[in-house]
C-alpha positions in Angstrom: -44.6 39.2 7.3 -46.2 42.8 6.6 -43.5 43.7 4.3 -44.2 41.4 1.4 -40.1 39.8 2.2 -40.5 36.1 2.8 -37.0 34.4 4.4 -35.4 32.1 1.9 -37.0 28.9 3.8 -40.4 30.0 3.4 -39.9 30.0 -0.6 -37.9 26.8 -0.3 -39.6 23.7 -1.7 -42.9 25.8 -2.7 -44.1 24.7 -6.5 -43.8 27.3 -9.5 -46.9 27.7 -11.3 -47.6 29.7 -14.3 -50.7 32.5 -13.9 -52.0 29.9 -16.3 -51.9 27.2 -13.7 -49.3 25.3 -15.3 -47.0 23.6 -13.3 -43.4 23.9 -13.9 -41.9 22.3 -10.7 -40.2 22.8 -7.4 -38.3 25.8 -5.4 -34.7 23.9 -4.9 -32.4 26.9 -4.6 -32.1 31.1 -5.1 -29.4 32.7 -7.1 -28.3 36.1 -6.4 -25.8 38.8 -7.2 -23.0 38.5 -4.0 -22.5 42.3 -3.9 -25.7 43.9 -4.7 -28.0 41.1 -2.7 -29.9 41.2 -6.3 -32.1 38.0 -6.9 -31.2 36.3 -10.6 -32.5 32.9 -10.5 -34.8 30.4 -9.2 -33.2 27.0 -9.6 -35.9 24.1 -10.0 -36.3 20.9 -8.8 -38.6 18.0 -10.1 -39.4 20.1 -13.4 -42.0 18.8 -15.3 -42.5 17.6 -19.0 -44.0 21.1 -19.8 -41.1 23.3 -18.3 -38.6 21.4 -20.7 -40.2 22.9 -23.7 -39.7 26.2 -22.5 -36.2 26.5 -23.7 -35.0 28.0 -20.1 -31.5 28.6 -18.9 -29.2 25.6 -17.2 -26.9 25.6 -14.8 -23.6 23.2 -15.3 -25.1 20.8 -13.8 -28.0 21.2 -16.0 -30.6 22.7 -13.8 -33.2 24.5 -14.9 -33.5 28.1 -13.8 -36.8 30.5 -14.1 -35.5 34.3 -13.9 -36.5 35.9 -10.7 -38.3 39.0 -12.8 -40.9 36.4 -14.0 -42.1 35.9 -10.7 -45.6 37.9 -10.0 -46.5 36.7 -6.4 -45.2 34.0 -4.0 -47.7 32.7 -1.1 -48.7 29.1 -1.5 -47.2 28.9 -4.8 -44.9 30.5 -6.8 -45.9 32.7 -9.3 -44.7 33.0 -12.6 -45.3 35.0 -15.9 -44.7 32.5 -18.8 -44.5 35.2 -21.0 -41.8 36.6 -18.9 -39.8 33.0 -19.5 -39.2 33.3 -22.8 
């Protein structure tokens, strides 16, 4: 798409990576504001070892989420500032 948007099922299931190349898991879900349309979260799936050090928000169901302003490019990956996770 020439706009940079990329529909919610293109981003679905893609790993989140750190610039660093660290892997921190899978795209399982989106959060967003309902009346604004404003992206919060990224709710992963499969997290690894490395992401549970990282002291990130849960869910209730104790999901890990990566805050959407950490994210610095999405094409074949997810990509994340750690810096930004923290």
């Amino acid at each position: 798409m020439s706009d940079g948007k990329k529909p919610f099922n293109q981003v679905l299931g893609k790993m989140i990576v750190t610039k660093e190349g660290k892997r921190l898991g899978f795209v399982k879900d989106i959060t967003f504001e309902t009346r604004s349309g404003e992206l919060i979260n990224i709710v992963l799936k499969d997290s690894t070892p490395y992401t549970r050090n990282l002291n990130l928000e849960k869910t209730h169901s104790k999901e890990l989420l990566v805050p959407y302003s950490a994210i610095i490019a999405i094409g074949d990956f997810v990509v994340v500032s750690e810096e930004d996770l923290v």
